[in-house]
N, C-alpha and C positions, 0 to 999 in steps of 0.2 A: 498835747494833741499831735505834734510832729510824732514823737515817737508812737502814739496810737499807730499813726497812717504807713509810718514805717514798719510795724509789725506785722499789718494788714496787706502790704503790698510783700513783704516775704514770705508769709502763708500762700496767700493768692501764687503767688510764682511757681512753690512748691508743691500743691496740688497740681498746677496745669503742664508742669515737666512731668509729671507720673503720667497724667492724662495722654499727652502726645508722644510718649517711650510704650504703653501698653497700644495707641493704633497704632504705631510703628510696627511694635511686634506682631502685631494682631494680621498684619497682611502677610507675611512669612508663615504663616500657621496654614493647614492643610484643610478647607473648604470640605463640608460633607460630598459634594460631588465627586472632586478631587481623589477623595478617599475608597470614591466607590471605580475610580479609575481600574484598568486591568493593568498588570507590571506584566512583561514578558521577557523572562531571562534568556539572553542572546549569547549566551557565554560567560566564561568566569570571567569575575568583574563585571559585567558589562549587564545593565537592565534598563529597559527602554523604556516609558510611560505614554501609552493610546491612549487618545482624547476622550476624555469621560462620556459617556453614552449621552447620548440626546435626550431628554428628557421625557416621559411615555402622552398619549394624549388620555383625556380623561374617558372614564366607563369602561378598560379592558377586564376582563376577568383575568384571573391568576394565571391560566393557562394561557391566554394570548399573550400577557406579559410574557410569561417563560419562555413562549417561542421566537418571541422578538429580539429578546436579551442574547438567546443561544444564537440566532443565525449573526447577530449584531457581532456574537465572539467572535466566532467559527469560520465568518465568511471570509475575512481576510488571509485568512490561509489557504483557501480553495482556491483553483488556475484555471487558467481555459488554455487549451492545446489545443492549437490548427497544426496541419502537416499539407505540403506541399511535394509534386514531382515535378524534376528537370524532364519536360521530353521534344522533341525534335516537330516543328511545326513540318506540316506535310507537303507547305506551301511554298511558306517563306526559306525552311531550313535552319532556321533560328532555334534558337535553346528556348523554351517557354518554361515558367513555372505555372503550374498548374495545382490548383487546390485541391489534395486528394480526401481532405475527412479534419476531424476535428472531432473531441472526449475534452473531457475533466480532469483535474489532477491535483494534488494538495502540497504543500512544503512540507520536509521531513525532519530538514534541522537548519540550524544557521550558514552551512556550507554551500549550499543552492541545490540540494537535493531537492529533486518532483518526483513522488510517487504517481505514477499513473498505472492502466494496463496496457499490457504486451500488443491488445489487438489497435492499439489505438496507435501504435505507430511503430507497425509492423511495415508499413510502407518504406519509411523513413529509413529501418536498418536496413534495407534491402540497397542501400546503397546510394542512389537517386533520386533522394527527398531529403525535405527540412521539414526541420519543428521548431514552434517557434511557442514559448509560454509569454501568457499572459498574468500578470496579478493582480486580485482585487484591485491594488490604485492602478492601473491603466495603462502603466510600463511592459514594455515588451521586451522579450530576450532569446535569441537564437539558442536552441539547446540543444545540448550534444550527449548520444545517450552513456547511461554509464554502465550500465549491466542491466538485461533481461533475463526472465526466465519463462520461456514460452509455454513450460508445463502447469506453470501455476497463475497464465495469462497476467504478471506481472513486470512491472520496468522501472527505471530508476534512470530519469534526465538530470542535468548538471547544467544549471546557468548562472554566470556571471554577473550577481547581482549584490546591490551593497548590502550590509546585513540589515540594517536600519528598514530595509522593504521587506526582508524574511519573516516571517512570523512563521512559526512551528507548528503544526498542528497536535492538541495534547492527546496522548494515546493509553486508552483503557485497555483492555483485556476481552475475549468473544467464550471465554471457557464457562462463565458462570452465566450465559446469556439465559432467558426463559422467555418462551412465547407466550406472548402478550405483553410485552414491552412497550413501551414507545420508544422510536427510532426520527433520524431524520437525515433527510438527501439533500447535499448541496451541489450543485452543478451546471451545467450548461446545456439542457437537451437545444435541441434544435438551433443551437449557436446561442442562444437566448442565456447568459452571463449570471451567473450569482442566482440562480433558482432555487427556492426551496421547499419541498416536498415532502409530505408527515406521515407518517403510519405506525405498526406493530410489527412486531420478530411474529410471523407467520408461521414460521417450522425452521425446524433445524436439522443439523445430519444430512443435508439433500447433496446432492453428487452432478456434477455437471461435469462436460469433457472441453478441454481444456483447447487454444489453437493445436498442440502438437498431436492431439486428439486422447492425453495421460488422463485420467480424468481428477477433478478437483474435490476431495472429501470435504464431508464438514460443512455445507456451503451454508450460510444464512437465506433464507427465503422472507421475503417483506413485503407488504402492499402499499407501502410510499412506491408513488409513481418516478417509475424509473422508463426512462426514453433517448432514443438514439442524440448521443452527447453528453449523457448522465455520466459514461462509462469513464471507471478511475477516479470517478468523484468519492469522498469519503461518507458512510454511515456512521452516525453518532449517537450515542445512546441522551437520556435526559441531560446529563451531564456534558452535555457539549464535547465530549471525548471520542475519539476513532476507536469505532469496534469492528468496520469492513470496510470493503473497496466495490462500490459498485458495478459489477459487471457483465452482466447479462439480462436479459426478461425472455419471459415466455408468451409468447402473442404472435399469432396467424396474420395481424393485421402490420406486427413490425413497432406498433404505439402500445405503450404501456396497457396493460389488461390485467392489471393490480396480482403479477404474479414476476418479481423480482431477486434477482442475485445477491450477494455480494460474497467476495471471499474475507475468511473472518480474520482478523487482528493478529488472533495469537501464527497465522501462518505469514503472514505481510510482515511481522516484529521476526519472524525467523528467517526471512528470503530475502530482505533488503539488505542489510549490512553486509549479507557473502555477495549481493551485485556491485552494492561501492565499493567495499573492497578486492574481489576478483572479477569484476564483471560477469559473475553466474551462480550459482547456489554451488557453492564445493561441497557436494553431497557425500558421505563416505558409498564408496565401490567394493565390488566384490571383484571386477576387472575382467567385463565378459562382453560380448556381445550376443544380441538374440537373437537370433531365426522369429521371422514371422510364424503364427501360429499355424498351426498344420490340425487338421479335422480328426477328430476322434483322440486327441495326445492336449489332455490337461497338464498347463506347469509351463515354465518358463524356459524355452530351449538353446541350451548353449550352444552357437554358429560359431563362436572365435574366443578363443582364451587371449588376453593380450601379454604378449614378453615380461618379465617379470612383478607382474599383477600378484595383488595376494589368492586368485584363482588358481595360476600355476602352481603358485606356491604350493597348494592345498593339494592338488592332486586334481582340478576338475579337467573332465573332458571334452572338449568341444565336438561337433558334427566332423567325423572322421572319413578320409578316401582314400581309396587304395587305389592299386596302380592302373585297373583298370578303369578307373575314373568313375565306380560306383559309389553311390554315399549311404554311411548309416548312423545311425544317432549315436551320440555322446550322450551326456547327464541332460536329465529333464527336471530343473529346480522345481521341487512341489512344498519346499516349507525352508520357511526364517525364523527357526526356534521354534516358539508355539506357533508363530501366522502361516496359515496355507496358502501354497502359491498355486493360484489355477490362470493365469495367465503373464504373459510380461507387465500390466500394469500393476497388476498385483503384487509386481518382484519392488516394483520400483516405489511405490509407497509404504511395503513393509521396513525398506529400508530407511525412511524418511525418520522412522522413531530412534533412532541411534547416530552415535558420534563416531567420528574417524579415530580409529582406534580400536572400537568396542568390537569384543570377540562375538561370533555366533554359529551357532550350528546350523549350515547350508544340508539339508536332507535334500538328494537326489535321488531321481528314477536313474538304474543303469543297467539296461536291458534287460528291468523286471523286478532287478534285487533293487531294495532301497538303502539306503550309506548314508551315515551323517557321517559329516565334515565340518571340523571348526575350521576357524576360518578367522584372520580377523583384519578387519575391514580398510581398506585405505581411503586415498583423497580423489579426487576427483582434479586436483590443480597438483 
């Protein structure tokens, strides 16, 4: 019998050590929630784990789902920009800041890059104003700009922030867009924080003019309501992915009237990295400057060849005077290879399609006779 009871009590032991080594293991194992977690890679080595999504309430349909899940991603990469001016009280004489406006704006990488637009804190470069971003969690950070480009009413702030608060915003492509999409606006109209707004790709190829007044091709048009504070917030396709930058609307009344901007992806992926790194689009040049247009003289007129530009190089000639201090025209750019040039904005976007470096044939008007001239193109820095 002993030996029975001994055999009984080793068995017994031996089952209930498996039993208590598989829950041991069994809490180190990865939770289906857990699984459905998002990973956000913040750099080599380096990936960070968001708190798994909140659980949905019951009766959504599939698409209220989807939209809850995409703003739940998205939104923490979305900012809110106030901007602010020093000015001199009238009274006191004191330095005041004073709230000049406030737009949207998104993180662009782990560095503390903020995409936003040019108009949103065009205050700010003017030398006496701040900006100050805000992020999804509630942290705030003085930011200091790092490169605009006024022509394609875009910007690029720099704030000192840990990486751990970064979150990236992920970015699609705007080349394969089609109207009748679904889209989505995340931003801040009316100071009003983390907004989100639904619609369709309405048209595309639309053309809007830019602050510098260059105009912006390509534009995306959408009926997600977009409203003053929208501006520099990011559009996103189904896929929770950047495919523009929200920046203008069309409305008499100044509020949304379901006819909306944004500028598209594949131009914001080509202008931001020449602002972090030159602070401006290092466009390639031809090394001229233009004469305002003149009535009845299509083409783009060259006022100033600059010292040794690949212009000079070439042979162009700018608006000439003689000793009597009369003026008369030099070359009147009318084509960049196959694109016609009928005004200066025209010179300046044919050139957008080429690298510094790449050769082209500059066809001018010169006092009637037309010339092509190669030419090949320099830097802008």
């Amino acid at each position: 019998m002993r030996i029975f009871i001994g055999l009984a009590i080793v068995i017994l032991s031996f089952f209930a050590g498996r039993y208590f080594t598989q829950t041991a293991a069994s809490s180190d194992l990865i939770t289906p929630q857990e699984q459905n977690a998002r990973l956000v890679n913040r750099g080599p080595g380096e990936v960070t784990s968001i708190r798994p999504p909140a659980p949905l309430p019951d009766g959504l349909t599939t698409q209220e789902e989807h939209s809850i899940r995409l703003f739940e991603q998205a939104a923490p990469s979305v900012c809110y920009i106030t901007t602010s001016e020093l000015r001199r009280s009238y009274y006191s004489r004191n330095i005041q800041e004073i709230p000049s406006g406030s737009g949207s704006g998104f993180v662009w990488d782990n560095a503390g890059h903020i995409v936003t637009n040019y108009h949103v804190i065009q205050s700010v470069r003017k030398g006496n104003g701040r900006a100050k971003v805000t992020l999804s969690d509630g942290s705030s950070y003085e930011a200091t700009i790092a490169g605009v480009a006024p022509e394609k009413d875009l910007a690029v702030l720099k704030i000192d922030a840990e990486r751990g608060n970064l979150i990236p915003i992920p970015v699609a492509t705007s080349r394969d867009l089609r109207v009748g999409q679904s889209v989505y606006a995340i931003g801040n109209p009316f100071g009003l924080d983390q907004t989100l707004t639904t619609g369709v790709v309405s048209a595309l190829g639309r053309e809007i003019n830019s602050v510098s007044g260059i105009p912006i091709k390509d534009v995306i048009q959408t009926d997600a309501a977009i409203n003053p504070g929208n501006s520099g917030g990011p559009l996103l396709n189904s896929s929770g992915k950047l495919i523009g930058v929200n920046t203008a609307i069309y409305s008499p009344s100044g509020a949304s009237a379901g006819i909306g901007f944004s500028i598209p992806v594949d131009v914001v992926t080509w202008v931001v990295p020449d602002l972090i790194q030159y602070g401006k689009v290092n466009r390639p040049i031809i090394g001229i400057n233009l004469s305002r247009p003149l009535r009845n003289i299509e083409g783009a007129i060259v006022l100033n060849v600059i010292e040794g530009s690949p212009a000079e190089a070439a042979g162009i000639l700018p608006v000439q005077q003689d000793r009597y201090g009369n003026m008369s025209l030099g070359d009147v750019i009318v084509a960049i290879n196959e694109d016609a040039i009928e005004s200066n904005s025209d010179l300046y976007l044919a050139l957008e399609q080429y690298r510094i470096g790449d050769e082209v044939t500059v066809t001018v008007n010169r006092d009637g006779d037309y010339l092509d001239i190669p030419l090949r193109l320099g830097s802008a820095n």
